[in-house]
C-alpha positions in Angstrom: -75.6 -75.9 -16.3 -73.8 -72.5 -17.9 -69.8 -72.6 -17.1 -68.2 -69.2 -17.4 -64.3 -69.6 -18.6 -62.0 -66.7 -17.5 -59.1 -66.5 -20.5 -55.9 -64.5 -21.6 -53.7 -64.2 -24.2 -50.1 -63.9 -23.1 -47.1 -64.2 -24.5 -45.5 -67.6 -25.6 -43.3 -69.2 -22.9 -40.4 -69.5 -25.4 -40.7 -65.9 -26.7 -38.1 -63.1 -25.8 -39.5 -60.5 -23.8 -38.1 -57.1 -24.2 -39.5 -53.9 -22.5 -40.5 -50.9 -24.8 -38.5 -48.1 -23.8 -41.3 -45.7 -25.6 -44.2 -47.2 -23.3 -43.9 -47.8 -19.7 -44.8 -51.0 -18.0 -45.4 -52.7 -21.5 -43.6 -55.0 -24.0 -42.2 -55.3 -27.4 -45.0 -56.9 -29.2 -43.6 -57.2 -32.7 -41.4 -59.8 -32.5 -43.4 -61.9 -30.0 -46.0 -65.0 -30.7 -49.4 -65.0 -28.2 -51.4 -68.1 -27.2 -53.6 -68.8 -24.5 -52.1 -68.5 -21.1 -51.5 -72.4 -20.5 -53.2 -72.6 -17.1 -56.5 -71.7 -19.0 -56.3 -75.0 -20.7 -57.1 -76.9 -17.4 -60.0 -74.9 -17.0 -61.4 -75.0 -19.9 -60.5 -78.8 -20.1 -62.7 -79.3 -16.6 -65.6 -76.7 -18.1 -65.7 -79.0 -21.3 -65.8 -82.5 -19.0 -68.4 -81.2 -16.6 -70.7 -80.0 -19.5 -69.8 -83.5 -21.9 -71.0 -85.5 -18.5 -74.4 -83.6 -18.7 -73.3 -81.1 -15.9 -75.7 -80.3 -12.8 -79.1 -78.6 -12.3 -78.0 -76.8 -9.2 -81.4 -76.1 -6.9 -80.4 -72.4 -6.0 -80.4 -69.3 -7.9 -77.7 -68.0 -9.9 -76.5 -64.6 -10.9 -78.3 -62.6 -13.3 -80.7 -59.9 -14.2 -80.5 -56.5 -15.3 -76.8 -55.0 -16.2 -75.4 -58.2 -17.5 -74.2 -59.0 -21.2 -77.5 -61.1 -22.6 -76.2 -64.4 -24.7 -78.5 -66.2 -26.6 -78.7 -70.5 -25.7 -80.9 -72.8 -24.2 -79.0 -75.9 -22.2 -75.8 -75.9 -20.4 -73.0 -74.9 -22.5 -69.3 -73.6 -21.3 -68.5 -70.0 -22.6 -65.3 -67.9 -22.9 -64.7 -64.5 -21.3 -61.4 -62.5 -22.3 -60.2 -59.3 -21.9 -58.0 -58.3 -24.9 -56.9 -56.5 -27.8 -58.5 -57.6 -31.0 -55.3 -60.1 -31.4 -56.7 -61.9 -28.2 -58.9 -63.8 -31.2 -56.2 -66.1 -31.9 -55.8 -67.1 -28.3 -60.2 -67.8 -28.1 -59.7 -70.0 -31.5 -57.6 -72.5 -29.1 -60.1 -72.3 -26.6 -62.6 -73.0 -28.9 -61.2 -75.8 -30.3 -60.9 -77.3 -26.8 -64.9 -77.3 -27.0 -65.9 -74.3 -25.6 -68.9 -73.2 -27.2 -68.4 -70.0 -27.6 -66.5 -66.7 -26.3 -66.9 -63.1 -25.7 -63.7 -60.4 -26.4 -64.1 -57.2 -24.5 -61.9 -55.5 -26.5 -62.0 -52.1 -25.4 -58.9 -50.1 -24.8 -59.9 -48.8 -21.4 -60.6 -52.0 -20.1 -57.6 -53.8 -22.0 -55.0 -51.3 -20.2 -57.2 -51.7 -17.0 -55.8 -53.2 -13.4 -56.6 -56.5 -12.5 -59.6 -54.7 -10.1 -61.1 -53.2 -12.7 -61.0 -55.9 -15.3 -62.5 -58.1 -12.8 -65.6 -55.6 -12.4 -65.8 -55.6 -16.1 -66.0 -59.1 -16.4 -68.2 -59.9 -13.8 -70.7 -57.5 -15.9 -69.7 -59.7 -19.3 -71.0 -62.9 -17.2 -73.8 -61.5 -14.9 -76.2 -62.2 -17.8 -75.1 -65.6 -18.8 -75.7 -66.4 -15.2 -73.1 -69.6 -14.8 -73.2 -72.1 -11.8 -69.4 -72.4 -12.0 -66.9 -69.9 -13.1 -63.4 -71.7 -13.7 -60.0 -69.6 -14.6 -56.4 -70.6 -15.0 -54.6 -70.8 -11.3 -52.6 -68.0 -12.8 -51.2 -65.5 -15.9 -48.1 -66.9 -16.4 -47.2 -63.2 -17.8 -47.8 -61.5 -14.7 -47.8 -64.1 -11.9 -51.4 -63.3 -11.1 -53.7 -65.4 -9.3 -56.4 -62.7 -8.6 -58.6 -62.5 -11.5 -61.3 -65.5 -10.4 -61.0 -64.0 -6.5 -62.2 -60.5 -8.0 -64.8 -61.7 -10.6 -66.4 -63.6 -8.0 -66.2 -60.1 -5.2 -68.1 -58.4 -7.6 -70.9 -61.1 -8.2 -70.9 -61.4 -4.6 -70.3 -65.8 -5.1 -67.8 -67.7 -2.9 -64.3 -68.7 -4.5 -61.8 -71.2 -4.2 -58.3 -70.5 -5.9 -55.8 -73.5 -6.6 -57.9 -76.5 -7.5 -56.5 -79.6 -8.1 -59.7 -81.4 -7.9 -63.5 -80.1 -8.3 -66.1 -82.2 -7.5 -70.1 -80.9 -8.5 -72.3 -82.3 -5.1 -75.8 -80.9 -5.4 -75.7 -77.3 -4.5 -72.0 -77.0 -3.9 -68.6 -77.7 -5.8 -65.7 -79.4 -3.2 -62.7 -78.7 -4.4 -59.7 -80.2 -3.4 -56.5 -78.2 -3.0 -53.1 -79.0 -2.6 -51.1 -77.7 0.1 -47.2 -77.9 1.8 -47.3 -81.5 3.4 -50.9 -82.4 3.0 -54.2 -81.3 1.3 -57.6 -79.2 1.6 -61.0 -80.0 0.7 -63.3 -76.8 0.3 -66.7 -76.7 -0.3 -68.7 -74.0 -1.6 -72.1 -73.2 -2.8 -72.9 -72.7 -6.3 -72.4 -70.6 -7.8 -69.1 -70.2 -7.4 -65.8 -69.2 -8.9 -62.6 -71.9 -8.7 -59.1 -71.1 -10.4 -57.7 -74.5 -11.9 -53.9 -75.9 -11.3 -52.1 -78.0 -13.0 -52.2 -81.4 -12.2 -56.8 -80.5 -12.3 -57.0 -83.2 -15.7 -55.4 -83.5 -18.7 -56.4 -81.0 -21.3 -56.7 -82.9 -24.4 -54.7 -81.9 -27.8 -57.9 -80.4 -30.3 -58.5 -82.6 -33.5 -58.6 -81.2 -36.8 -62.0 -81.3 -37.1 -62.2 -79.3 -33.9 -60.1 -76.9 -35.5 -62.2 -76.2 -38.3 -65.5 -75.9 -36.3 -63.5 -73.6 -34.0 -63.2 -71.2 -36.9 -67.4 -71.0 -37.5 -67.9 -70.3 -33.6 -69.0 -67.1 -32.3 -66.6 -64.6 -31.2 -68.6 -61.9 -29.2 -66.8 -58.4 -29.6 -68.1 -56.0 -26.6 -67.6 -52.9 -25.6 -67.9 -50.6 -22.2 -71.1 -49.1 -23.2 -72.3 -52.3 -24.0 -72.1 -53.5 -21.0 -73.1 -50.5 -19.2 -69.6 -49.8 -16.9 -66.9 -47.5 -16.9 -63.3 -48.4 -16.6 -63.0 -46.1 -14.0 -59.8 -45.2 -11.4 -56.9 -48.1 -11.4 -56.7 -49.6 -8.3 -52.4 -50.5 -8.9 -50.3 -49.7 -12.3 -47.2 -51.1 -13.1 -44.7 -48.3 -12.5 -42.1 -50.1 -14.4 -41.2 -53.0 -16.5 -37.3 -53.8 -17.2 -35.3 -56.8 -17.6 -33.3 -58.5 -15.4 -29.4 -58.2 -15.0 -27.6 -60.3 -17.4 -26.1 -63.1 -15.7 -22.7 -63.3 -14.2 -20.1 -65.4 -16.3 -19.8 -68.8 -13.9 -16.9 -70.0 -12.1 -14.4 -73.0 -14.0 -12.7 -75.3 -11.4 -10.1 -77.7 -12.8 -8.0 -80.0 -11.3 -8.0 -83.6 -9.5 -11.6 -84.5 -7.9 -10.6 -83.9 -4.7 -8.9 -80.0 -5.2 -11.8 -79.4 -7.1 -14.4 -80.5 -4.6 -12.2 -78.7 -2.0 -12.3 -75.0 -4.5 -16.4 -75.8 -4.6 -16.7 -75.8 -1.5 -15.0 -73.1 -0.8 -16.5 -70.8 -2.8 -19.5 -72.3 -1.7 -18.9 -70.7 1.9 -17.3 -67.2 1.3 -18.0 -66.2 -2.0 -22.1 -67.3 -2.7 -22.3 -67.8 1.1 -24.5 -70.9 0.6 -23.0 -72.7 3.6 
């Protein structure tokens, strides 16, 4: 079976992130280090598992045809799909060397500064013609909170979803997914193909060896473009009107004292200065 990977590259977690006051809605990039957003690693983890176990010959068809991106390969393999600028490369090289087999970078500007809509119609054009039985994407963008990006791929190739897997199970025709939820659990099945975003918790995504590094480099990374594909970027659906930091943080309050007079000045702060009780 093909397996379709959704990735980003996002900014490290321990990275400073500053606003540009010159460009609205966007971020100091000089000073920062990128890597693949972190949930992606649980998807492409599962994509690798599911393809190293021999994957499933699922009896229905899949998405395809005309107006998709044509890659070349025979059997089941597991395939990246970013879009990104041409620094994005860095963040496919992890994914790579995770055991994906390969990736494709649309890296053109319009689609790069396009909404989360639009870059989900894009990509579902990228994957159309590698016509997966499973598309899996990181439960969400840890730069924008976003856990829309499978739900809209999967809209515009007209396939069932299933966001928040902690467990995906391949049955036949269909993928049962087990999610997590307040006080108890959901099992979902859909038909394949479908689309599932990956949570933590999913598996274990394993640490690449050096070896895996090194092949890494000699894989293929795809670089498309609009025309390519044969869409437009089009109108945004939402834009980020504007991006600023938070308000620095309010010295704290010292208490000292005996236990007891100190417990007694917590508490009442507690009540009628945070209002907390």
């Amino acid at each position: 079976m093909n397996i379709a990977v959704l990735l980003r590259q996002v900014p490290d977690t321990e990275a400073k992130v500053v606003p540009d006051p010159d460009l609205r809605g966007r971020i100091m990039e000089s000073e920062i280090k990128f890597i693949l957003n972190p949930y992606d690693e649980y998807a492409v983890e599962e994509a690798v598992r599911i393809i190293e176990r021999g994957g499933l010959a699922p009896g229905g068809q899949v998405p395809g045809g005309a107006g998709g991106l044509p890659l070349s390969g025979g059997g089941g393999e597991a395939v990246g799909f970013c879009i990104g600028p041409d620094r994005a490369e860095t963040a496919l090289r992890s994914a790579l060397a995770l055991g994906l087999a390969r990736a494709v970078l649309v890296s053109d500007p319009a689609a790069v500064e396009a909404d989360v809509v639009t870059q989900g119609r894009i990509l579902a054009a990228a994957i159309k013609g590698f016509a997966p039985s499973l598309i899996l994407a990181g439960r969400e963008l840890i730069d924008t909170q976003e856990d829309a990006l499978a739900a809209v791929v999967a809209h515009f190739l007209d396939i069932p979803h299933v966001l928040g897997a902690g467990k995906i199970t391949l049955d036949g025709e269909k993928a049962v997914v087990l999610r997590e939820v307040e006080g108890g659990s959901l099992e979902i099945a859909a038909s394949l193909p479908a689309a599932v975003s990956c949570s933590k918790g999913l598996n274990e995504p394993r640490y690449p060896s050096l070896m895996a590094i090194k092949r890494s480099k000699a894989k293929e990374i795809r670089k498309v473009s609009l025309a390519e594909l044969g869409v437009q970027s089009g109108p945004q659906k939402s834009r980020i009107a504007e991006l600023k930091a938070p308000p620095p943080r309010a010295a704290g309050v010292r208490v000292e004292g005996e236990p007891a007079v100190v417990a007694a000045k917590g508490i009442e702060w507690m009540a009628d200065v945070a209002k907390v009780i």
